[in-house]
C-alpha positions in Angstrom: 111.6 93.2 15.2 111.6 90.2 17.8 111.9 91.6 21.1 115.6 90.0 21.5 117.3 92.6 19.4 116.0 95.4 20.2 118.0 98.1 21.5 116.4 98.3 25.1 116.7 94.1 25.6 120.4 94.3 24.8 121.3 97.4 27.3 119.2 95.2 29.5 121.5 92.1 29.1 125.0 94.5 29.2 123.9 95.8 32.9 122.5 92.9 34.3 125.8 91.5 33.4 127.8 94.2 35.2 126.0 94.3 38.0 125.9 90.1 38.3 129.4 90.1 38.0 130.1 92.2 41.1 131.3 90.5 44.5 128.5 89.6 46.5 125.8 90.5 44.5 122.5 87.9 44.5 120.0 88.6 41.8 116.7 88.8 44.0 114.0 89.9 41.6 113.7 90.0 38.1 115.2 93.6 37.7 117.3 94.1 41.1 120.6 92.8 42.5 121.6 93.7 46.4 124.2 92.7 49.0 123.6 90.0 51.2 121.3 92.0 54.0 120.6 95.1 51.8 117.3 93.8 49.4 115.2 97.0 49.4 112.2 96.1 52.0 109.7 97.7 50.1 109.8 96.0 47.1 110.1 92.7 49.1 107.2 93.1 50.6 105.5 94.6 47.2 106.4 91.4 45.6 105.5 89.1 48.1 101.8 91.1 48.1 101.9 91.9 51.5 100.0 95.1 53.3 101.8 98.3 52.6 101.0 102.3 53.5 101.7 105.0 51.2 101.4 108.6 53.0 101.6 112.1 50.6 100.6 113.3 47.3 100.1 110.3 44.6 101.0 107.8 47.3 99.7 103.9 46.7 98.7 101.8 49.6 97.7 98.4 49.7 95.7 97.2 53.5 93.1 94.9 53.8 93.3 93.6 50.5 92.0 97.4 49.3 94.3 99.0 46.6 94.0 102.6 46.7 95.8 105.9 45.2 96.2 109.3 46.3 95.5 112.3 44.1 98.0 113.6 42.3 97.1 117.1 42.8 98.2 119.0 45.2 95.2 121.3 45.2 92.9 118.7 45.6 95.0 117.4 47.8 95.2 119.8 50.4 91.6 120.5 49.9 90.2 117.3 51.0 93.2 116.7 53.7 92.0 120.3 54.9 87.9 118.9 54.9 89.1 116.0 56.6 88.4 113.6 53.3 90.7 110.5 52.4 93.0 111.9 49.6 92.1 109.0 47.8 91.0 109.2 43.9 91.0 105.4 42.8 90.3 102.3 44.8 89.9 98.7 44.8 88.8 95.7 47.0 90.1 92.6 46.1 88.0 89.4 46.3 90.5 86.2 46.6 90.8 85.0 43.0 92.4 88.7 42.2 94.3 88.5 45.4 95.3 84.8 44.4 96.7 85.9 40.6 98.1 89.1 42.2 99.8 87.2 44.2 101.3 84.8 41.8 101.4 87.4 39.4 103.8 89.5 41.5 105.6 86.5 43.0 107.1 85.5 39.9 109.2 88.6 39.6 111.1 87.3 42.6 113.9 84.8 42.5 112.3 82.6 45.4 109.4 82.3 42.5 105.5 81.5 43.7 104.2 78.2 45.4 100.3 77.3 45.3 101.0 77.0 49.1 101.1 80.5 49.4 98.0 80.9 46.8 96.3 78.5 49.0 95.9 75.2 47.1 96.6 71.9 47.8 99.5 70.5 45.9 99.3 73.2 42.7 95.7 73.0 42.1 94.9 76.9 42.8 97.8 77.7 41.0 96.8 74.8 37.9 93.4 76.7 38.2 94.6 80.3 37.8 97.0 80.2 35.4 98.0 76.1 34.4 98.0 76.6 31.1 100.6 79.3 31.0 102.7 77.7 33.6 102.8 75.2 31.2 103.7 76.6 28.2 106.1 78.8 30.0 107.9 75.7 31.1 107.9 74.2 27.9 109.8 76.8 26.3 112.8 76.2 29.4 111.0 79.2 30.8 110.9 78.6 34.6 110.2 75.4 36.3 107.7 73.9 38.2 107.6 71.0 41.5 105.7 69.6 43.1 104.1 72.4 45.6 103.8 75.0 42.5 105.9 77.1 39.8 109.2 78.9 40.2 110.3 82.0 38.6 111.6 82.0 35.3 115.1 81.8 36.9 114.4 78.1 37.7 115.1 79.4 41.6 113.5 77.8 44.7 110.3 78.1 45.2 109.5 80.9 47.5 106.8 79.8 49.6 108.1 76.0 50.5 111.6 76.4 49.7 111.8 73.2 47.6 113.1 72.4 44.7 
């Protein structure tokens, strides 16, 4: 069944329809509508693929370009927070091209879109490297839109790192 019938894509449609109609709202990110001055911070800076700190049981933090992950245990848990051990159970440093299609990766769930600014090329040539060829065929399909500093969301929004057109 093509993914536009189903079931879950049409209760998708019916509340992103009631909650875009209310007064005030601004559809920010591709799931999530706020009032002007009440975006949730944390997933704005998720998103944007900035630093966070996660504290507690199965927390995620993301500093220094490390991804890491808490056990979910509790026993372990307080085992190695009582040994003085990092309650950590998975992690991963970055190197820049993962951090650069992270970036752009997660930027495109955003209304503001991505920019090759932001991904650190000159005039869309990181972002053409990383991922032209979907960009592309993304665009082609009216998916999105791209000028001349990178590629915008698949709203067709400003892009977020320059805030052209």
């Amino acid at each position: 069944m093509p993914w536009t019938r189903r079931p879950s894509w049409r209760m998708y449609l019916r509340a992103m329809g009631r909650i875009g109609r209310r007064p005030g709202c601004e559809h920010y990110e591709i799931s999530s509508f706020a009032l002007p001055g009440r975006r949730c911070r944390h997933n704005e800076v998720y998103w944007a693929n900035h630093a966070y700190f996660g504290f507690g049981l199965g927390a995620a933090r993301y500093v220094e370009f490390r991804r890491e992950v808490n056990t979910r245990d509790l026993q372990t848990y307080i085992r190695k927070a009582l040994a003085g051990e990092s309650p950590s159970c998975r992690a991963k440093l970055l190197d820049d091209e993962q951090r650069a299609r992270e970036t752009l990766a997660l930027n495109l769930r955003r209304a503001r879109g991505s920019c090759a600014r932001r991904s650190g090329g000159k005039r869309g040539s990181r972002v053409d490297a990383l991922a032209g060829a979907a960009i592309r065929q993304s665009i082609g399909k009216g998916v999105g839109r791209r000028h001349r500093g990178g590629a915008a969301d698949a709203a067709g929004q400003v892009c977020g790192g320059c805030g052209r057109e």
